[in-house]
NUSEGU-139800 format. One line per 2 residues: number of its first residue (from 1); their letters; for each residue x, z, y of C-alpha. Coordinates in steps of 0.1 Angstrom, whole numbers, plus 5000, padded with zeros to 4 digits. Each point is the difference from the previous one (the first is absolute). Layout:
<vobas>
NUM = a = X:Z:Y  ...
</vobas>
This chain:
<vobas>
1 = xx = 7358:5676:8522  5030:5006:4980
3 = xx = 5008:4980:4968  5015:5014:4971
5 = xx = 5011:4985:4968  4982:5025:4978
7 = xx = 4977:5032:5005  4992:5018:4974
9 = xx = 4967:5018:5010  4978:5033:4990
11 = xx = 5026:5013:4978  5008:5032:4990
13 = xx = 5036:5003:5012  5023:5022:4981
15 = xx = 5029:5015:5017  5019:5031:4992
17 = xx = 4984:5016:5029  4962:4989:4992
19 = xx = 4975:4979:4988  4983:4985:5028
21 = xx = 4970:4974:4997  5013:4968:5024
23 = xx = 5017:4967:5008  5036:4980:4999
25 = xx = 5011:4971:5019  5032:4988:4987
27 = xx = 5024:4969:5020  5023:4986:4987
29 = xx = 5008:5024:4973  4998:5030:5020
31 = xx = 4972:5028:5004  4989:4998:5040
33 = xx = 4971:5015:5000  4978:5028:4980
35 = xx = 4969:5015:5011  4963:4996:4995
37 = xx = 4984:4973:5009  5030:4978:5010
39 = xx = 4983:4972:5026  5022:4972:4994
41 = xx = 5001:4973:4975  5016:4994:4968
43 = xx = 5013:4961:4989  4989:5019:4965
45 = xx = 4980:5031:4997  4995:5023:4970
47 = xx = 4968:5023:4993  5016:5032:4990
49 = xx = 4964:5020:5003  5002:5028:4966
51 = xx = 5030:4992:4995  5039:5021:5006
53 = xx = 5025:4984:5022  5032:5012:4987
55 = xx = 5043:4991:5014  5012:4981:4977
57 = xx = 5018:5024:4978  5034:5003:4990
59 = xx = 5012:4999:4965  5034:5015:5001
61 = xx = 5012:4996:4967  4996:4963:4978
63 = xx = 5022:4982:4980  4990:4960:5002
65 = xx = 5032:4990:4979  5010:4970:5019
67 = xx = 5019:4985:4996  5014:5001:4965
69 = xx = 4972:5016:4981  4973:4978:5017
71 = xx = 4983:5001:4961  4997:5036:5005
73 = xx = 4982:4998:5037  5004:4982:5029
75 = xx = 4997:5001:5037  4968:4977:5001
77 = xx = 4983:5018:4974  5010:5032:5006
79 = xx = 4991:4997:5039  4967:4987:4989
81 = xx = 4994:5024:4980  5005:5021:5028
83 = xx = 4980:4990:5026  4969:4997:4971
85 = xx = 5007:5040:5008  5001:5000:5033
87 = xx = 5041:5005:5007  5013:4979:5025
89 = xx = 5034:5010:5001  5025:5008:4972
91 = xx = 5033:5017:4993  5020:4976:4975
93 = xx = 5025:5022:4976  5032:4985:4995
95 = xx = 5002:4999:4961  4985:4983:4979
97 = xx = 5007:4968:5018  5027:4981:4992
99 = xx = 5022:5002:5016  4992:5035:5015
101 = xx = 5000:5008:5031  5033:5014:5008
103 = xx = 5015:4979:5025  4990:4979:5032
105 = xx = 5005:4966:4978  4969:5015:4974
107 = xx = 4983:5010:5027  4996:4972:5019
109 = xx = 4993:4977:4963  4972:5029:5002
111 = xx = 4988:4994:5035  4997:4959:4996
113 = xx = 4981:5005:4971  4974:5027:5012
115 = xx = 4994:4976:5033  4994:4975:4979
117 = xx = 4979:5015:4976  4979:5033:5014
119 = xx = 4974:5003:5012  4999:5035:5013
121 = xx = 5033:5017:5021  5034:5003:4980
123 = xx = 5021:5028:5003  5035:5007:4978
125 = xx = 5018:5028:4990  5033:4997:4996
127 = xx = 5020:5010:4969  5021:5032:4999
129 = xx = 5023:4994:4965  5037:5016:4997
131 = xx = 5015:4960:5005  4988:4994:5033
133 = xx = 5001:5031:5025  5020:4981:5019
135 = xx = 4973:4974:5006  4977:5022:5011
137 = xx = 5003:4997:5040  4995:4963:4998
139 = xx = 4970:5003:4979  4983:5019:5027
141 = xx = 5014:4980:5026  4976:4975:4987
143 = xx = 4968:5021:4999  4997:5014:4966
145 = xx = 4977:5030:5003  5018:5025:4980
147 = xx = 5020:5000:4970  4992:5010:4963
149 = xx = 5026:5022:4974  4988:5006:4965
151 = xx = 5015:5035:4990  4991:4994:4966
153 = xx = 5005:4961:4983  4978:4976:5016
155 = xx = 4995:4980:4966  5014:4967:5020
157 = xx = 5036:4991:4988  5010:4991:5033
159 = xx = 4986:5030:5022  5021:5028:4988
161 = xx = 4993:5036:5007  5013:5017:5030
163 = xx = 5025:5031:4982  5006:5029:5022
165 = xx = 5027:4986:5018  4982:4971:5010
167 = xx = 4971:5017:5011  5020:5017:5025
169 = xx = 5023:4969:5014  4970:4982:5003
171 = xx = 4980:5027:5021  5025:5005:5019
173 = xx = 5003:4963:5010  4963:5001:4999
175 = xx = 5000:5030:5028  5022:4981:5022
177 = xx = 4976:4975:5003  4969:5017:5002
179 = xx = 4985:4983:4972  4983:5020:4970
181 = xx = 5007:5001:4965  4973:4998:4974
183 = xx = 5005:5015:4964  4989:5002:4966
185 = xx = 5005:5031:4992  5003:5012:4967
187 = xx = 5030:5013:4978  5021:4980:4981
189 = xx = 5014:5027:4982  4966:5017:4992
191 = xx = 4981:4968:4989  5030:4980:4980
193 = xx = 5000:5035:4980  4968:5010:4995
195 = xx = 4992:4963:4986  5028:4994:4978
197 = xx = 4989:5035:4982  4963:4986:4998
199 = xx = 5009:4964:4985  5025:5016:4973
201 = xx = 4972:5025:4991  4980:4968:4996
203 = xx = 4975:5016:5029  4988:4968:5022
205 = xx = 4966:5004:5007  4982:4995:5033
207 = xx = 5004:5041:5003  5038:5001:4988
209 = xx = 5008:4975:5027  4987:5019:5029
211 = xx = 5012:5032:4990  5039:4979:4997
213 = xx = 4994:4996:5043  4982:5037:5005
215 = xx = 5000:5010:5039  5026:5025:4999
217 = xx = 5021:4965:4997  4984:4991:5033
219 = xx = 5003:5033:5017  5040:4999:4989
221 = xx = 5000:4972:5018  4987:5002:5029
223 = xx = 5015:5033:5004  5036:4983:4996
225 = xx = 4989:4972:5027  4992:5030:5024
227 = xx = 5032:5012:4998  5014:4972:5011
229 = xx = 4974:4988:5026  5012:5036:5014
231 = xx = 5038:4991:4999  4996:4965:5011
233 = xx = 4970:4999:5026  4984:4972:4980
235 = xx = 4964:4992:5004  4989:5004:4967
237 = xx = 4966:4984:4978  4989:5010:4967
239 = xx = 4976:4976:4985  4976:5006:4972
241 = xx = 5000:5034:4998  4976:5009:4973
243 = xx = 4992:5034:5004  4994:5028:5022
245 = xx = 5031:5019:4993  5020:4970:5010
247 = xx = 4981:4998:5036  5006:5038:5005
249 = xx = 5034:4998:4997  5005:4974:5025
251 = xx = 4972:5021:5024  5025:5027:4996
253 = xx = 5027:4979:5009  4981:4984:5029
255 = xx = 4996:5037:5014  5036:5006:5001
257 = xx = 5001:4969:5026  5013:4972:4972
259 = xx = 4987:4968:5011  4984:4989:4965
261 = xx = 4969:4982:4995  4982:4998:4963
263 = xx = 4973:4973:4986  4981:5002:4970
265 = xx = 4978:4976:4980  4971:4988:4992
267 = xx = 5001:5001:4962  5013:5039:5001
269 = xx = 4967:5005:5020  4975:4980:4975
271 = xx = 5019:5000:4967  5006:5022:4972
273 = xx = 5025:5005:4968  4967:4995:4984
275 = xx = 4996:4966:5016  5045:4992:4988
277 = xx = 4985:5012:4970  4965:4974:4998
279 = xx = 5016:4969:5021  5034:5000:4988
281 = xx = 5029:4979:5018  4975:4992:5031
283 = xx = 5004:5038:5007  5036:5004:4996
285 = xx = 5021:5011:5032  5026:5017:5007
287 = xx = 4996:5035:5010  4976:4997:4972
289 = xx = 4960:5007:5006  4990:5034:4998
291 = xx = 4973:5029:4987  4967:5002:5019
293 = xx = 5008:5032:5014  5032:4989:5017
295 = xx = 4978:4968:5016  4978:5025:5008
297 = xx = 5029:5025:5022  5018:4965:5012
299 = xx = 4961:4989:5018  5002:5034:5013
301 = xx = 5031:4990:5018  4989:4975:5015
303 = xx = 4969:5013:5010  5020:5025:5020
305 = xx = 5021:4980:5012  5034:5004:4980
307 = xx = 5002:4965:4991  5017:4976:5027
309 = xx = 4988:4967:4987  4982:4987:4967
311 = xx = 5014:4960:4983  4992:4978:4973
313 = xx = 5035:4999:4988  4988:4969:4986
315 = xx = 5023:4993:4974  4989:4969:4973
317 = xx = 5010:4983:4966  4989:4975:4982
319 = xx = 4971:5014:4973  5025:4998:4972
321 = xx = 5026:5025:5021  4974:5024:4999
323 = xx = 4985:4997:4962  5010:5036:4988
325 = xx = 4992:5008:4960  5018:5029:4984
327 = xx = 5028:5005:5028  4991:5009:5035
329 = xx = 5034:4999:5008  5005:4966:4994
331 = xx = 4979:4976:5025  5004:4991:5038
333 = xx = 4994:5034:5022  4974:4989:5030
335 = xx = 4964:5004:5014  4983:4964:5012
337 = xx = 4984:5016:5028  5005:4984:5033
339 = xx = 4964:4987:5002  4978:5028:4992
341 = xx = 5019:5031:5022  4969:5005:5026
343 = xx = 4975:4999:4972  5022:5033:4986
345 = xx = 4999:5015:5035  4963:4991:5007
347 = xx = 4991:5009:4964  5016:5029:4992
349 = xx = 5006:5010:5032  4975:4997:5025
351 = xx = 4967:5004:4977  5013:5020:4971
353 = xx = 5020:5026:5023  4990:4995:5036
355 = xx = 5029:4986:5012  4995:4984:5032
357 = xx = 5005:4968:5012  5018:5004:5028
359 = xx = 5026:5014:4975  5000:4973:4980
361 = xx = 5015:4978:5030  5027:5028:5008
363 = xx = 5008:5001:4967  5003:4959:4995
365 = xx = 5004:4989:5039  5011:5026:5025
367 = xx = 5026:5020:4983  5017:4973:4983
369 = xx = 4999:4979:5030  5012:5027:5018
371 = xx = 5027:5013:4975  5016:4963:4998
373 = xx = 4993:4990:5033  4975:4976:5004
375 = xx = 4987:5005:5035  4973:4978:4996
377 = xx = 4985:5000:4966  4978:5029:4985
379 = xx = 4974:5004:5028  4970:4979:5019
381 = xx = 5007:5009:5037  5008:4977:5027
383 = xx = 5036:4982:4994  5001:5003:4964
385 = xx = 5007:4975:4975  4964:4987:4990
387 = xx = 5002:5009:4964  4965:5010:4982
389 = xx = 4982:5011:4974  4963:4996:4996
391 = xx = 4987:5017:4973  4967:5011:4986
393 = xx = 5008:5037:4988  4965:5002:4985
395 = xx = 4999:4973:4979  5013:5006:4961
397 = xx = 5019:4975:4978  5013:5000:4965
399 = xx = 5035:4987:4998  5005:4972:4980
401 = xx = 5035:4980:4987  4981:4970:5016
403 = xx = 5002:5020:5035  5035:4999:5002
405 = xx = 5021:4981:5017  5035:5009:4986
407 = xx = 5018:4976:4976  4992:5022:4970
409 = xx = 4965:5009:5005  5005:5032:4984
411 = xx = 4996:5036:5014  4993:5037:4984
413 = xx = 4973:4998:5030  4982:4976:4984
415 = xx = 4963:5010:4985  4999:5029:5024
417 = xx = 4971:5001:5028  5008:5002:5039
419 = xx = 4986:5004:5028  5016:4980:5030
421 = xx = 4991:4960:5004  5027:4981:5020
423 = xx = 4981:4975:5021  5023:4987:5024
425 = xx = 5037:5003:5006  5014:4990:5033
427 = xx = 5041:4995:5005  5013:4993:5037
429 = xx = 4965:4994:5006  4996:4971:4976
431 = xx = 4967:5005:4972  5023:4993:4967
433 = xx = 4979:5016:4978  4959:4998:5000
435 = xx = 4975:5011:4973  5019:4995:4972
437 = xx = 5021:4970:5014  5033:4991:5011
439 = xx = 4999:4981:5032  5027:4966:5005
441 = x = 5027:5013:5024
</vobas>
């Protein structure tokens, strides 16, 4: 009889093909077997019986702010905070550390501090700023999983925006390596003026801020980073779109055979202007929250399936970064979010608009695992990296400040009701989260 290290048995197992009622063996750290009624024997076994077997999924888009801004975030709580939501894998952004990540000497400070810290699966992108195009090649030389430009100021002093010209150097170094380049898109031009004509007119409320980043900034934008995805052959990836509009312009784009992917977020799926308006700072991003009817179109996106991938772009300060009075143009712009993305899916998603479950793991584990090439994260099938979620769908909590585990155990998420209880979380086949607990390593 064969011996396993761990089954997991009577689940419901998610994939983005089915949900199927059965077993998992997993050795060391790999899936080797799936079916019902495996016969073998597990060293440690796990009752899964009314409850959904999900991949680990894939957060695409966090900033931990290590090191440098370790007060802000860090690995260890941020990768906690993760795996509380059943992600076991993670896409680091190069700013907001400090030093960023824009050459293989940050990188690597970056990669002995996530294996010594996290406790779910590091990725990095790597930094696309107009001083180092000529580092590029060696960044991906040594694995980073992308790069990241901000077309419009990233708010970090030492990640400067990528201008026109080095949007196009960098792609086409980009191209000629086969890498892709991530953006932030929104105009410069647009935002800087639309603002400055707000704060002299003494207009900075929670609605005056938003409309100072409207989406015709976005669609600019994007439009611009077509044009040179077309000239240049990049592989292109907008993140946080955060509307509809935005995601049919890239579908239009995608149709004319440009290889560009697009990823929104939770918070423009569950939040509201009305919510920038009640919570303040917590609900401050940038693109800004929108109007319920433009939540309403984006879900239809995704429901049809417009929308490549859906993030966290978890992106904390400390409390008193995010304190906004009078101003809403003063105060840090960024959604602590990373622990709470599959209660937004499951939530608003699955029981408020039927979307199914299976898309939920394309969404969060096969496209993006797919898109950036991780050939053996995103699925449960045999040879896969034994990465799970298990997760009682049915069962409702309220989110409280006390349920976090970020540094600043703060989030505009907080107070709302979800459906979606993370149980278990299994990386490479090791049980590091359980019922509320983080297991030692």
């Amino acid at each position: 009889m064969a011996t396993y290290d761990l089954i997991i048995r009577n689940g419901q197992i998610v994939t983005s093909e089915s949900v199927t009622t059965g077993d998992i063996a997993i050795k060391d750290g790999k899936i080797v077997e799936v079916g019902s009624q495996i016969s073998g024997q597990g060293t440690n076994e796990i009752n899964a019986e009314g409850l959904h077997v999900f991949p680990g999924l894939i957060d695409t888009h966090v900033h931990f702010n290590e090191p440098g801004r370790t007060e802000w975030e860090g690995i260890e709580t941020g990768s906690k905070s993760l795996a509380a939501g059943g992600v076991t894998s993670y896409f680091d952004m190069p700013l907001n550390s400090t030093p960023p990540t824009i050459d293989k000497e940050n990188l690597d400070i970056k990669k002995k501090l996530s294996a010594e810290k996290s406790v779910v699966n590091p990725n990095f992108w790597g930094g696309l700023v107009p001083e180092n195009i000529g580092k590029l090649k060696e960044l991906h030389e040594n694995g980073v999983i992308g790069f990241k430009a901000f077309m419009s100021p990233s708010g970090i002093d030492d990640f400067n925006r990528a201008d026109d010209e080095t949007l196009y150097k960098g792609m086409k170094e980009i191209a000629a390596v086969g890498s892709r380049l991530a953006v932030h898109a929104e105009s410069t031009v647009m935002c800087d003026q639309l603002a400055t004509e707000k704060i002299r007119a003494g207009k900075t409320s929670a609605r005056d801020f938003v409309e100072s980043r409207p989406i015709i900034s976005e669609i600019e934008a994007v439009r611009r980073l077509i044009s040179y995805a077309e000239a240049t052959g990049c592989k292109v990836h907008v993140v946080h779109a955060s509307s509809k509009k935005v995601v049919d312009v890239i579908n239009e784009a995608k149709q004319k055979g440009v290889d560009i992917t697009v990823e929104t977020c939770a918070h423009y799926l569950a939040l509201t202007v009305k919510d920038l308006e009640e919570k303040g700072g917590l609900a401050k991003c940038a693109p800004p929250l929108r109007d319920q009817d433009e939540v309403d179109d984006l879900w239809t996106a995704v429901l049809n399936g417009e929308v490549d991938m859906i993030a966290s772009d978890h992106s904390p300060a400390p409390t008193s970064m995010k304190t906004v009075t009078d101003n809403y143009f003063e105060g840090w712009g960024g959604i602590s979010g990373a622990q709470s993305t599959l209660n937004v899916l499951l939530t608003e998603g699955h029981f408020k608009r039927n979307l199914p479950l299976e898309k939920i793991v394309t969404l969060m584990g096969t496209n993006p695992a797919k898109v950036f090439g991780l050939a053996n994260k995103g699925n449960i099938a045999v040879g896969y990296d034994a990465d799970i979620a298990i997760v009682n769908i049915n069962e409702s909590f309220k989110l409280e400040n006390d349920d976090l585990f970020y540094r600043h155990q703060h989030s505009p998420y907080v107070g709302m009701t979800f459906n979606g209880k993370v149980k278990t979380t299994i990386v490479n086949g090791k049980v590091v989260f359980e019922n509320g607990t983080f297991l030692d390593a």
